[in-house]
Backbone as numpy.savetxt, mean C-alpha at the origin, in Angstrom:
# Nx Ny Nz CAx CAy CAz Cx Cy Cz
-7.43 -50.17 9.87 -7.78 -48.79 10.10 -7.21 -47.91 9.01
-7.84 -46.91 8.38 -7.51 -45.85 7.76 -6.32 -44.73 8.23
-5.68 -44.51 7.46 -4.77 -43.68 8.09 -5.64 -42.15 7.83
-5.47 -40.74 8.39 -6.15 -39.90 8.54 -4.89 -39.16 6.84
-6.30 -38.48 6.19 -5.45 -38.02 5.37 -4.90 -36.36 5.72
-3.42 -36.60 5.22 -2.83 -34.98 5.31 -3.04 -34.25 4.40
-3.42 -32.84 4.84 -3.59 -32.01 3.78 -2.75 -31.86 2.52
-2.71 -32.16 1.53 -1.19 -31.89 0.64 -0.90 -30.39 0.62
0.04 -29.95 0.46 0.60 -28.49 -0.05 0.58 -28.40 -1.45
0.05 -27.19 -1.86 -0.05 -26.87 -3.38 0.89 -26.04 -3.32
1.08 -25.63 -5.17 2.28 -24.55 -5.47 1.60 -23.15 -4.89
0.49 -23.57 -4.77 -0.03 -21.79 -4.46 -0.25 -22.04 -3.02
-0.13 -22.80 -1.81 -0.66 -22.26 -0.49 0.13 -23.41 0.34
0.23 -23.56 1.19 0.58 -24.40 2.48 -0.27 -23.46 3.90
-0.07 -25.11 4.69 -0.91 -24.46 6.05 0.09 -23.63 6.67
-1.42 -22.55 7.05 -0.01 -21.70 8.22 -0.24 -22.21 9.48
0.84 -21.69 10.51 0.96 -21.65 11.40 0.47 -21.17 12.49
0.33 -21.03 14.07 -0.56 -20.18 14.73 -0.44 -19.25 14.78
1.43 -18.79 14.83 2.53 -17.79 14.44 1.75 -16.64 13.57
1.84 -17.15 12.13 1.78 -16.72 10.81 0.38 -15.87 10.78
-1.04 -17.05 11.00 -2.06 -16.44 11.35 -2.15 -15.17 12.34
-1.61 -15.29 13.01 -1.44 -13.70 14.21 -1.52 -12.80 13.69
-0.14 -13.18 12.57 0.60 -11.90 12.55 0.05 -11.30 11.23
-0.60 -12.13 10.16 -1.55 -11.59 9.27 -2.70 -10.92 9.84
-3.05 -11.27 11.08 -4.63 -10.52 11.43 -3.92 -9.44 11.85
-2.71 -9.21 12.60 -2.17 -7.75 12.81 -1.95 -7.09 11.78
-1.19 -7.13 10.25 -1.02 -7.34 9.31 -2.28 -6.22 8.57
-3.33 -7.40 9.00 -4.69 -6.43 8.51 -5.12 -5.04 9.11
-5.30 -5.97 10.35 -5.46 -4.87 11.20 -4.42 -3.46 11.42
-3.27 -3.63 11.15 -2.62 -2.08 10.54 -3.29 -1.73 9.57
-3.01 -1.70 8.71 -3.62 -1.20 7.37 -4.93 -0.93 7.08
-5.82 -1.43 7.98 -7.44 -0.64 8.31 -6.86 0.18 9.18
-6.22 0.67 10.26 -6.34 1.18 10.94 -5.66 2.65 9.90
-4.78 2.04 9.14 -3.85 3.54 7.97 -5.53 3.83 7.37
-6.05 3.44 6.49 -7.41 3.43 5.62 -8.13 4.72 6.56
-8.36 4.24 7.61 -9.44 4.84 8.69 -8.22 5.91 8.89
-7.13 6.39 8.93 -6.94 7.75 9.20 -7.04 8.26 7.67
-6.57 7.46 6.61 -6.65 8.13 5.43 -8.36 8.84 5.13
-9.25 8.08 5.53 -10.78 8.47 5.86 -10.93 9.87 6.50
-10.40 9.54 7.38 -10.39 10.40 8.38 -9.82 11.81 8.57
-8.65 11.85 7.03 -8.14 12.89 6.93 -8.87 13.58 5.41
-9.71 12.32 4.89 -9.95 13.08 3.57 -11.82 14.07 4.07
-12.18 13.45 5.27 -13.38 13.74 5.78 -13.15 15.29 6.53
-11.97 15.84 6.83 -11.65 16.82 7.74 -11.10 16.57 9.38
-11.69 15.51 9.53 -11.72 15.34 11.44 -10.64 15.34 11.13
-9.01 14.75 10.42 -7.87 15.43 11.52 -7.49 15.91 10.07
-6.30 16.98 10.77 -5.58 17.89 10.01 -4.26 18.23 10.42
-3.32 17.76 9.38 -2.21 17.26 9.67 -1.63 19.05 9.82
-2.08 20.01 9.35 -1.94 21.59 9.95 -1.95 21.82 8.18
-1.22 23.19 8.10 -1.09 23.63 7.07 0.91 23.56 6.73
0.88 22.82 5.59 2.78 22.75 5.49 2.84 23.82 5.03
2.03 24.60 3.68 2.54 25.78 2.97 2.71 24.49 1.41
3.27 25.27 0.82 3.90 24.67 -0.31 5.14 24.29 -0.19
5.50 23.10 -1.18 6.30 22.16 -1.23 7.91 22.71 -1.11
8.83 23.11 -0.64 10.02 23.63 -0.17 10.64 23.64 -1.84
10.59 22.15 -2.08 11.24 22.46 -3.34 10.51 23.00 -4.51
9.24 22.83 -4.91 8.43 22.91 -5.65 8.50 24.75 -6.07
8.78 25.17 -4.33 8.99 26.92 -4.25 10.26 27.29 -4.57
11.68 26.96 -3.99 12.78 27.48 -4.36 13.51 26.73 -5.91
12.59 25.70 -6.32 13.03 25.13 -7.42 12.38 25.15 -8.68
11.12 25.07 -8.47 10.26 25.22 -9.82 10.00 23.88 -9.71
10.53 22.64 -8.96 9.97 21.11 -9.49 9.16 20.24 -8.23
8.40 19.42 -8.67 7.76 19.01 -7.29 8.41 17.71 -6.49
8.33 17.84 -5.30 9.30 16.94 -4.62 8.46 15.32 -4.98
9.29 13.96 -4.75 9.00 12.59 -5.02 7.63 12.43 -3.95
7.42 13.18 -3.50 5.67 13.05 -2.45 4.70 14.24 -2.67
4.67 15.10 -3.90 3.70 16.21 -4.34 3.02 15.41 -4.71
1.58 16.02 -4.23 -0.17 15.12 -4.56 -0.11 14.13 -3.97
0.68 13.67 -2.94 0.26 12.30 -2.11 -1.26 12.82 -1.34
-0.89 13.74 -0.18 -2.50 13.53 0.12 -3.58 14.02 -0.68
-2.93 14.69 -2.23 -4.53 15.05 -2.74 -4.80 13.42 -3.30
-4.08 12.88 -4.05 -4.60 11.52 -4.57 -5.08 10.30 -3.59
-4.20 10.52 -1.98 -5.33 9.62 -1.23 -6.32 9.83 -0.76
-6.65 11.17 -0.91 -8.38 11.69 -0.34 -9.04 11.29 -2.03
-8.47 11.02 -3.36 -9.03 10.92 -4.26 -9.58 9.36 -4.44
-8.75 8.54 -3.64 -8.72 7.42 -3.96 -9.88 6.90 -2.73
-9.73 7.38 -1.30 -10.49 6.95 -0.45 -12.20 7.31 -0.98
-12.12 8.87 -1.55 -13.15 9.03 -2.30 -14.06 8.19 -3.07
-13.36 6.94 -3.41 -13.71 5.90 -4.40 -13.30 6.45 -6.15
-12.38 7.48 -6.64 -11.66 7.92 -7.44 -10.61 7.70 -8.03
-10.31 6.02 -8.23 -9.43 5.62 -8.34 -8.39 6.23 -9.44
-8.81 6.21 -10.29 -8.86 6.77 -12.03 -7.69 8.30 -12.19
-8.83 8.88 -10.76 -8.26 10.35 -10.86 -7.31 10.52 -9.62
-7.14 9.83 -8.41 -6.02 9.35 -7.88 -4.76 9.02 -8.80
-4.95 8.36 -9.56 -3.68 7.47 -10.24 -3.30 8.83 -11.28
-3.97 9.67 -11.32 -3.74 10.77 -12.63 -2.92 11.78 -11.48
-3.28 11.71 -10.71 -2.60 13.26 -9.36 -1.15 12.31 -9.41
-1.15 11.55 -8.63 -0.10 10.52 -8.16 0.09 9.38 -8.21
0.69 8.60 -9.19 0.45 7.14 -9.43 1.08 6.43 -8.02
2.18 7.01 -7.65 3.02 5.97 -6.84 1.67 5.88 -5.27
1.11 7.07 -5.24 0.00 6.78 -4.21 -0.75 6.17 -4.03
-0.78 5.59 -5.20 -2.17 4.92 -5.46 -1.78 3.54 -6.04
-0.56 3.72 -6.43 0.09 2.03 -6.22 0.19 1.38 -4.86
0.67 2.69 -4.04 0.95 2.38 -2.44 -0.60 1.62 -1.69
-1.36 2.78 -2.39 -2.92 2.36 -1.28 -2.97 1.13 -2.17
-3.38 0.66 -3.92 -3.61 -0.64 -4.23 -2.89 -1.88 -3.75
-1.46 -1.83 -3.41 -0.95 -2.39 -2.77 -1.38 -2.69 -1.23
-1.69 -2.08 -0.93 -2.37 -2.22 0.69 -3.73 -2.70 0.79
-4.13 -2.58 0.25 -5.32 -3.14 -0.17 -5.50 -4.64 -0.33
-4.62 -4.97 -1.24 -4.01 -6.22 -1.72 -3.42 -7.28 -0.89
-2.68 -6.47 0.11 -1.95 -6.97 0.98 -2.74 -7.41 2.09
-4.06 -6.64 2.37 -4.99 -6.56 3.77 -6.16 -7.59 3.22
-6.19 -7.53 2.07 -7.42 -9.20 1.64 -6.83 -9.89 1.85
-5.55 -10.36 1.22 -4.37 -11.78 1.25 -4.07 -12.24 3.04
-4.05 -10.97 3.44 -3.48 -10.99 4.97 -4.82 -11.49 5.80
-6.28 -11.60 5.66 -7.09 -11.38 5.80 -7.42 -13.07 6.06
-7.36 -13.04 4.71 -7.29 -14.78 3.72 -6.84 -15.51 4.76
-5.04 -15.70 5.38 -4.71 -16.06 5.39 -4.74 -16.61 6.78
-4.86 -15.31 7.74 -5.68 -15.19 9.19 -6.60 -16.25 9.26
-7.74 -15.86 8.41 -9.13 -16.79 8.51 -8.69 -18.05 8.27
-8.20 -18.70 7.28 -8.30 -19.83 6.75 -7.48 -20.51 7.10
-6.22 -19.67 7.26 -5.65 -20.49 7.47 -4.29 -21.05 6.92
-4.13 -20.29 5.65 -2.95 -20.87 4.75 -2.08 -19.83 4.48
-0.89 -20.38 4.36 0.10 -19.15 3.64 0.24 -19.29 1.79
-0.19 -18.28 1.52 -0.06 -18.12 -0.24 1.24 -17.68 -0.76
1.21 -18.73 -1.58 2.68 -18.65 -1.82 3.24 -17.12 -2.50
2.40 -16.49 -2.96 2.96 -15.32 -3.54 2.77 -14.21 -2.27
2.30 -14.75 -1.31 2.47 -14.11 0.17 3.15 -14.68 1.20
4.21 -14.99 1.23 5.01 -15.50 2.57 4.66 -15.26 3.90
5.07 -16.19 5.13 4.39 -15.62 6.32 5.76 -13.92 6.64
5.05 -13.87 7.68 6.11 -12.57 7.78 7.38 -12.68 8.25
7.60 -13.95 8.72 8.90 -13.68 9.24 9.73 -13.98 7.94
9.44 -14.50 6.80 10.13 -14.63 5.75 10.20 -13.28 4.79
9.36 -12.20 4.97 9.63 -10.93 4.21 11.16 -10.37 4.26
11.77 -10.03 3.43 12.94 -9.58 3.41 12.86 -7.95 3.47
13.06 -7.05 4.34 12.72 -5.54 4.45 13.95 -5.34 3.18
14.79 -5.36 2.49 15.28 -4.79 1.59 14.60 -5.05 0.71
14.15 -5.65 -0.06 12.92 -5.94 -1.11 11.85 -5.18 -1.35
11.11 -5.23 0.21 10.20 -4.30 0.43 10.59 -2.60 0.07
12.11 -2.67 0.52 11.90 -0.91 0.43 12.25 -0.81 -0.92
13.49 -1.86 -1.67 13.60 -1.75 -3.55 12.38 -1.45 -3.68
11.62 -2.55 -3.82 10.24 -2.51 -4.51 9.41 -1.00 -3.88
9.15 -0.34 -2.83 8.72 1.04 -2.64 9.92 2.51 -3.44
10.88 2.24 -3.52 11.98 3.03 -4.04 11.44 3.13 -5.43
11.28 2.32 -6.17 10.86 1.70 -7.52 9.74 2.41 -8.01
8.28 2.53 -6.88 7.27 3.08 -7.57 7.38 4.62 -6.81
8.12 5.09 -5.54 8.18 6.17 -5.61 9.02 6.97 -6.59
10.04 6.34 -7.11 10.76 7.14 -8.37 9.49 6.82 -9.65
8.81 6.26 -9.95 8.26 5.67 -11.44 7.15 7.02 -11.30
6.55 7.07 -9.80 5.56 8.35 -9.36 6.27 9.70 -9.73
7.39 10.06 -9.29 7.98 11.24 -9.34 7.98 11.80 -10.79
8.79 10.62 -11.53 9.18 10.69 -13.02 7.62 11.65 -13.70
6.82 10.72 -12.95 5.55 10.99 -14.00 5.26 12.32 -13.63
5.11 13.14 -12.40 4.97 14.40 -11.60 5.93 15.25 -12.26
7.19 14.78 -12.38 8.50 16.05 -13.12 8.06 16.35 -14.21
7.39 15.03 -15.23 7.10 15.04 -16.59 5.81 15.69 -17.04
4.93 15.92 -16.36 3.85 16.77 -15.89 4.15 18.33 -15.43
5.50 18.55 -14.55 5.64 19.76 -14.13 6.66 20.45 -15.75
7.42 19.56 -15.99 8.81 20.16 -17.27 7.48 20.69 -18.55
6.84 19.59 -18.68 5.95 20.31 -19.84 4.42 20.77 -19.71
4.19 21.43 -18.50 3.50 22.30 -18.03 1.99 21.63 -18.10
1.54 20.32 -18.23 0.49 19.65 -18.22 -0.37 19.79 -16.72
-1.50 19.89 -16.51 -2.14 19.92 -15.22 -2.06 18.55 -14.78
């Protein structure tokens, strides 16, 4: 008799688990559900009210590390990627990242496998995650100060 063959593991994927699969289709399923309010806020139906202008932007002259977040994600949901990334890069790193994250997560649900440059979730390390968000919200800001100091639109 034949022995039944096992799947091998590659450097890029191993099988997931029933675990793993779950928690990628939840995974997805957040992040459509962020998309669909980001939709939803660039369409009008909700309205987060009116803030006024930026606290610091007014008593300081500079714009705070989240000025043009929601104009660049109504730019980006727009299908504006280009001119998203010109308002606010770190926003639009955030949404490409999510994006990224909700195919892979998607992938991984369906099929079945964990990719190695995607771990299942219980292996994410939340300090990493927030370095790595700290990282492009300062790289965003930099570019916004450097835009506001030498008076560029």
């Amino acid at each position: 008799m034949e022995e039944q063959e096992k799947p091998k593991n590659s450097k890029w994927y191993a099988k997931a688990e029933r675990a793993d699969r779950i928690a990628f289709l939840a995974i997805f399923l957040v992040i459509c559900a962020i998309f669909v309010g980001f939709w939803l806020l660039e369409k009008g139906i909700i309205n987060p009210g009116s803030w006024g202008e930026c606290a610091l932007k007014r008593n300081y002259g500079i714009p705070c590390p989240t000025c043009g977040f929601t104009t660049a994600i109504k730019a980006f949901v727009k299908g504006r990627i280009i001119n998203a990334f010109y308002i606010q890069p770190a926003a639009t790193m955030g949404c490409l990242i999510l994006i990224w994250t909700a195919f892979f997560s998607l992938l991984s649900a369906v099929i079945g496998i964990n990719f190695s440059f995607l771990p299942p979730i219980r292996m994410w390390q939340l300090k990493y995650i927030l370095i790595a968000g700290g990282i492009i919200l300062a790289a965003g800001w930099a570019v916004t100060m450097a835009r506001a100091l030498t008076g560029t639109p």
